[in-house]
N, C-alpha and C positions, 0 to 999 in steps of 0.2 A: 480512489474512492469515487463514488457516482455521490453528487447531490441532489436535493430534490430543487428544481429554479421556479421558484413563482416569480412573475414581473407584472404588475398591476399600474395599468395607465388612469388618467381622469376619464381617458371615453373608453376605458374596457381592460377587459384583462386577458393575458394569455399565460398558460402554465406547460412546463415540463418538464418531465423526468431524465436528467441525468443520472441520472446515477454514473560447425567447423571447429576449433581451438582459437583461446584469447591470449593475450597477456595476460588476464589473470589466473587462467589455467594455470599458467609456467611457475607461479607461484606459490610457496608453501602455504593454505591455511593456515590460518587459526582453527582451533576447536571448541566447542562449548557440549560439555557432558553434564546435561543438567538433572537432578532429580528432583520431583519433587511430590507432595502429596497434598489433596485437597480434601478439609473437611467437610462434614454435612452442614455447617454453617459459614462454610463460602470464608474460611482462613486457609490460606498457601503457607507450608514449609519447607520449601526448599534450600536446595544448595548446588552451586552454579559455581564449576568447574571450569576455566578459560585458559586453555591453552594459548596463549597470545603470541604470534609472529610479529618482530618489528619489520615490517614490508617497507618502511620508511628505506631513504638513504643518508639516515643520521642517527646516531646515536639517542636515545631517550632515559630518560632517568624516573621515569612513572608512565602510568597509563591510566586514560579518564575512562570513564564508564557511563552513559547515560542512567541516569532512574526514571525513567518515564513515568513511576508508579507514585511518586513523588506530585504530579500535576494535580492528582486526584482528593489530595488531604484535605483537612480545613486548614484555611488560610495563604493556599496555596496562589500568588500573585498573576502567575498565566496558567487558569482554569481551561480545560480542556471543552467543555462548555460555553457557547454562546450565549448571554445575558437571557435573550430573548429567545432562548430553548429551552432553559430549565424546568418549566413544566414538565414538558417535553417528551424530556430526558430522563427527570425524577417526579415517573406517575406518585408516587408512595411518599415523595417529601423528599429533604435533599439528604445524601446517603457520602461518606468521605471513605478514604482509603488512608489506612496505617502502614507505612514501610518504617520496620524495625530489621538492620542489620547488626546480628548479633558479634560477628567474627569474618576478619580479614587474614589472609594468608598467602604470601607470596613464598613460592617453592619450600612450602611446607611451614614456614619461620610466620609466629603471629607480627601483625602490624598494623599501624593506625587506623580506623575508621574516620575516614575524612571526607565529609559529605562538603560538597562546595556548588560555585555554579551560584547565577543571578537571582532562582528560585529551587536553592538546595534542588538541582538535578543531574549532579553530578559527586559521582563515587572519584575519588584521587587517590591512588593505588601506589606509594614508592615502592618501586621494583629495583632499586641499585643500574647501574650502567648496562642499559641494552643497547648491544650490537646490532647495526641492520645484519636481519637475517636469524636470529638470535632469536629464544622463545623461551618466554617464562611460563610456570603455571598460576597463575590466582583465585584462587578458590575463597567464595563467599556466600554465606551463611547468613541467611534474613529469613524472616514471615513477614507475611503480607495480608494482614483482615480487606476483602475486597469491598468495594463500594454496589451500593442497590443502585443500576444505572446501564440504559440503555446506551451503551455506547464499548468501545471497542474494548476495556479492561473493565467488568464489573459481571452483577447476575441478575438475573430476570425472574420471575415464576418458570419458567421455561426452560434457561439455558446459565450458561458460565462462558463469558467471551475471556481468554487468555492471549491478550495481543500486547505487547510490549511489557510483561510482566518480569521481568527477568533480568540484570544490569549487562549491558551490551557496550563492548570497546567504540568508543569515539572515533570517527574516521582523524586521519590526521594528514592535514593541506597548509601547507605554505608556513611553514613553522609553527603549526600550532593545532592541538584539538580542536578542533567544530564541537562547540557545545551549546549548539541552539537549543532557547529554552522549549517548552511546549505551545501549541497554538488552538485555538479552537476554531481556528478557519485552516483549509488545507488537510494535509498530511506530516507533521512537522515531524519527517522522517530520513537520517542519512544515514546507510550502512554500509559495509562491504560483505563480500558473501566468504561463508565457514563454513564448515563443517557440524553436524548437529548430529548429539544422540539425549533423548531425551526418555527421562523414565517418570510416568504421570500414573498416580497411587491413586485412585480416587473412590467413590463410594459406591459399594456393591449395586449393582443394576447401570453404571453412568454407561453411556455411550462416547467416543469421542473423535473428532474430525480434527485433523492435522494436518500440518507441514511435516512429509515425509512421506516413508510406506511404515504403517502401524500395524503391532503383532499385542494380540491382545491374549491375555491371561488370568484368571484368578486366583489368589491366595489370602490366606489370613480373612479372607470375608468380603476385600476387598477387591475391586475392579483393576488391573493395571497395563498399562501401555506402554509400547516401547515403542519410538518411534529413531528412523534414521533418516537424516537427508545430507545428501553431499552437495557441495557450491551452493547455498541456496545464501538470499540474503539478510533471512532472518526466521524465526519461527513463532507459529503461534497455533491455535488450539483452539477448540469451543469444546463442553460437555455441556451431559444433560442425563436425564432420564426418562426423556419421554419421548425420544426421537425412534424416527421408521426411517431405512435406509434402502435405494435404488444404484445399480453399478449398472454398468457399461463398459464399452471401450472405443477407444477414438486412435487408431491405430497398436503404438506399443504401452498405451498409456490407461490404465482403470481409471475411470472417472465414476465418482460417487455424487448421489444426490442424497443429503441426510436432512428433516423434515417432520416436524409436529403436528402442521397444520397449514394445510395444503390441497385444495380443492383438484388441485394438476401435478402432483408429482413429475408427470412423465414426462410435462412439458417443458418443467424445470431441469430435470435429466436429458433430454434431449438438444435442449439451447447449449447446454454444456460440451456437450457431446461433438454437435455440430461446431462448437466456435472455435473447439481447439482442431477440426479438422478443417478448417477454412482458414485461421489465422495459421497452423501448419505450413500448409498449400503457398497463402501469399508470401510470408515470413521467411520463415523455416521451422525446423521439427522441434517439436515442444521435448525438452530434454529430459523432464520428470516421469517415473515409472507408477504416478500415483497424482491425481487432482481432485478434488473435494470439493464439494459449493455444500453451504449450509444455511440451513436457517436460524436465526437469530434473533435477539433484540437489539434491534440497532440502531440507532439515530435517523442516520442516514441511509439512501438506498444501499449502498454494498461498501465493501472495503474488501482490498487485493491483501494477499498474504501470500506468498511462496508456496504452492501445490495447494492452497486453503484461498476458497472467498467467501467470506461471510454477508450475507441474503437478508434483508431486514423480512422480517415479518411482516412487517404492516407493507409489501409489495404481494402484490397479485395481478395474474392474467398477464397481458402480455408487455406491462408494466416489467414486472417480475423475470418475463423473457430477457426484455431489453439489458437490465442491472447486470444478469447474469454474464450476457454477453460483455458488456463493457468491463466488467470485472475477468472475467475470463483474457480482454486483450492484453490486460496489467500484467497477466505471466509474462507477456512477452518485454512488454515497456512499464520498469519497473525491477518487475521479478528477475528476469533475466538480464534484460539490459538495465541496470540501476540508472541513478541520477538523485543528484542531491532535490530531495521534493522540496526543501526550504528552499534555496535559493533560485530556484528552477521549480518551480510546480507546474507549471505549462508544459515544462518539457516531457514527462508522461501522459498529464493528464489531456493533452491535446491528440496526441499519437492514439491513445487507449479511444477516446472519443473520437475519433476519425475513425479507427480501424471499428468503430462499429457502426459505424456510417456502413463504409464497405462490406460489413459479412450481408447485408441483407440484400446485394450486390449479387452475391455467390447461393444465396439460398429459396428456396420456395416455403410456402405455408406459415407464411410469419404476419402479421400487421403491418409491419412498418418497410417503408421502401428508403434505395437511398436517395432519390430526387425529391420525397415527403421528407425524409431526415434532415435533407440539406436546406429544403426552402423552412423548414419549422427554425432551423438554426438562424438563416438569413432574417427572417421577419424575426423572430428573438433580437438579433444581435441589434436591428434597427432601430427596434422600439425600443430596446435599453438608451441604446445611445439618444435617442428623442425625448426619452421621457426626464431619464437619471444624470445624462449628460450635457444637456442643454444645448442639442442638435451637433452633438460630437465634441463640444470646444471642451469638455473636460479630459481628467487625467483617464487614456485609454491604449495605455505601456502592458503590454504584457513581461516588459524586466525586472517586475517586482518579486521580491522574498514576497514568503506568506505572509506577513507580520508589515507588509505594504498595502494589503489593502480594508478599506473601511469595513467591509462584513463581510459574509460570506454570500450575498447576491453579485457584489463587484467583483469577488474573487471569479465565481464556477463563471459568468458570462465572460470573462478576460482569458481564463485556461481553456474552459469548455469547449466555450459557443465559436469564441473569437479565433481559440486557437484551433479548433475544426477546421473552421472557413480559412483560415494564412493556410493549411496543407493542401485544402482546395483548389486555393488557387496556387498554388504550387503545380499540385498535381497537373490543372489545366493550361500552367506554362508550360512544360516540360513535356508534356505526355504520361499517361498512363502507364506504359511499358518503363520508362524512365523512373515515375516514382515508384511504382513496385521494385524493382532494382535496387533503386537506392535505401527501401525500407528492408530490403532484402543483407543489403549490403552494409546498413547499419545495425542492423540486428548480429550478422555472422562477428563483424567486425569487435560487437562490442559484448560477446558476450561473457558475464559472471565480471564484469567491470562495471567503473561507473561514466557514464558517457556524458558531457556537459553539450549545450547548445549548435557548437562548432562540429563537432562529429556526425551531428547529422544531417547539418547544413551541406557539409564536405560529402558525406555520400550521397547526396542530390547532385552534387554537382560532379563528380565522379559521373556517376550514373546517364547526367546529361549533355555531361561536356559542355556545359554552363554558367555561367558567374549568375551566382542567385545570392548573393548575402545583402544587395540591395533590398532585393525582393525580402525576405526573410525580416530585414530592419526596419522595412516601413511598416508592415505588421506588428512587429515585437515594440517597436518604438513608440509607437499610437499614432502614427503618420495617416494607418490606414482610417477613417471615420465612419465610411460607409461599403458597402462591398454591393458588386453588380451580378446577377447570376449569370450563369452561363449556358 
């Protein structure tokens, strides 16, 4: 996700816009065959078929399921929502979301609905004795009345954002489900990648932009979508009925530009275009037969989704450039390469923000360079720490979960800003040919897996025949205070 960072000092202010085969290959999926249908008044019916692999090597006797949809209710204790966004957020007043699960079914046989978790986010599923290797079916049956709300699950006069709408299996670490709650700083997001085939019923005329390659059809009166993606780490969707649509291609890959209101299409279709041929180039080959940027109502500048980035509206010019690209790096770090964003949110969102440092490195005709990217980061990061930090002696760790830091200005300047500038000077230890190597070689390394801190530390040092974990701690640690250009 790109945020937006205003930093406001006593003498001024300054603003900007953030916005091979694996291991996990060798592995059976899981699958998620989802249908489901949305009405003209923005209620979901679905049902969410989960073929579940225990990839564990122990036995389990259930399986948890996030309800993300859950964060959005009233009374919900971690609001997805920042205090001081709610306007924001809810132009129209404030709007809640109802998840009603009707029926539980494991390999066919009804069973409990047992909704659990710190702030009921969590589905508990007994599935009897799974073997590692071992796959049950759970099929689950809910509706969902969506909330009026720019942000990543609700609808707008404009659009329908479908991003965490659907109960999705809990990763499982160190004997236990990961069942972090929701956050409204961050991306409070951990999954592994499956298999998806999704069937989206929606209302005659809708348009809609996916995770996947999507085959559209009519029937009964109604708009519908089939959509398929293999290894991907999750899925999600926007519709509408008012969108215009621009394609492309950036090697083996359609890239879509879909768009209400839009003084530059082309240039939004073109950034797309460009970043997956240039983060191809540096990286490696984007592995999807299908990528999508959309427009939205969104909170924030953008948010990454698996072959889908959803483009806030209120971005334009080459604002709107910038989002797109940094969203687009998220296929790669992220999408491809995962990482637990709770306990690790740096570890994407630094790489994704570096790597769009670097496209403007490989491209012409753009506004931004990357020696303007990097000194805008530098004087950002200084004056945070001068103004908010009290000339650095405050807390300036980037090893916090998301749920470590005080709001979302300390959060994006500690992933962002800070974790741009630690690749930086990485990069300018090591050499350039060194860290494209090493980004090269943690990407191949880790892909459709989930990569933690050390993997990519370890392909730098690979790469350079190096010991960097020094380097890498005084950064991470908040040792660093101030950074010197180069």
């Amino acid at each position: 996700m790109r945020n937006k960072i205003v930093l406001i000092a006593a003498v001024g202010a300054v603003a900007f816009c953030f916005c091979g085969c694996s291991a996990q290959e060798e592995k059976q999926l899981s699958k998620y065959t989802i249908d489901a249908s949305l009405s003209q008044d923005n209620v979901l019916t679905a049902s969410v078929v989960c073929d579940y692999v225990n990839n564990t090597d122990v036995p389990l006797d259930e399986v948890w399921f996030h309800l993300y949809p859950n964060a959005y209710r009233n009374g919900a204790k971690f609001a997805p929502v920042p205090d001081d966004r709610i306007t924001e957020a809810y132009p129209d007043g404030r709007s809640y979301a109802t998840l009603d699960i009707s029926a539980v079914t494991v390999n066919g046989a009804a069973t409990d609905i047992t909704v659990a978790g710190e702030d009921c986010n969590i589905l508990a599923v007994d599935t009897g004795t799974l073997q590692p290797a071992d796959t049950v079916t759970v099929t689950i049956n809910y509706t969902l009345s969506l909330p009026k709300v720019r942000h990543r699950l609700g609808y707008t006069d404009n659009s329908v954002n479908l991003a965490n709408f659907y109960p999705i299996a809990c990763v499982y670490r160190d004997g236990a489900f990961v069942a972090d709650t929701y956050s409204s700083i961050g991306d409070p997001f951990f999954s592994e990648c499956a298999d998806y085939s999704v069937t989206l019923e929606l209302p005659s005329g809708y348009d809609c932009a996916a995770t996947g390659t999507v085959e559209k059809t009519e029937s009964d009166g109604k708009t519908v979508y089939k959509s398929t993606a293999r290894n991907v780490r999750d899925f999600a969707a926007v519709v509408g009925n008012k969108y215009s649509k621009m394609s492309g291609r950036s090697g083996m890959t359609v890239v879509n530009y879909m768009y209400y209101n839009d003084a530059d299409p082309e240039g939004g279709l073109n950034a797309a275009i460009d970043a997956l041929r240039v983060f191809g180039e540096l990286f490696g080959e984007y592995p999807y037969a299908e990528y999508t940027v959309v427009q939205t109502g969104f909170l924030q500048g953008g948010m990454e989704y698996p072959g889908l980035s959803m483009i806030s509206d209120g971005m334009t010019g080459d604002g709107k450039k910038d989002v797109i690209v940094h969203e687009t790096a998220h296929q790669w770090w992220y999408g491809v390469v995962g990482n637990d964003e709770v306990k690790y949110p740096w570890l994407d969102e630094a790489l994704a923000e570096y790597s769009t440092m670097m496209f403007y490195e490989h491209v012409d005709g753009y506004k931004y360079t990357f020696n303007a990217k990097r000194a805008d980061a530098l004087a950002a990061y200084m004056l945070y720490c001068e103004t908010f930090k009290n000339n650095g002696l405050g807390d300036t760790s980037m090893t916090r979960p998301v749920t470590g830091y005080e709001g979302e200005t300390e959060y994006s300047y500690m992933t962002y800003v800070k974790g741009a500038l630690m690749l930086d000077d990485v990069r300018n230890t090591i050499g350039s040919d060194a860290f494209v190597n090493g980004l090269k070689s943690y990407y191949s390394g880790n892909m459709y897996a989930v990569a933690e801190p050390q993997h990519l530390i370890g392909a730098m040092e690979k790469a350079s025949r190096r010991e960097l974990n020094a380097l890498f701690e005084s950064w991470l640690n908040g040792n660093v205070k101030l950074y010197s250009a180069h």
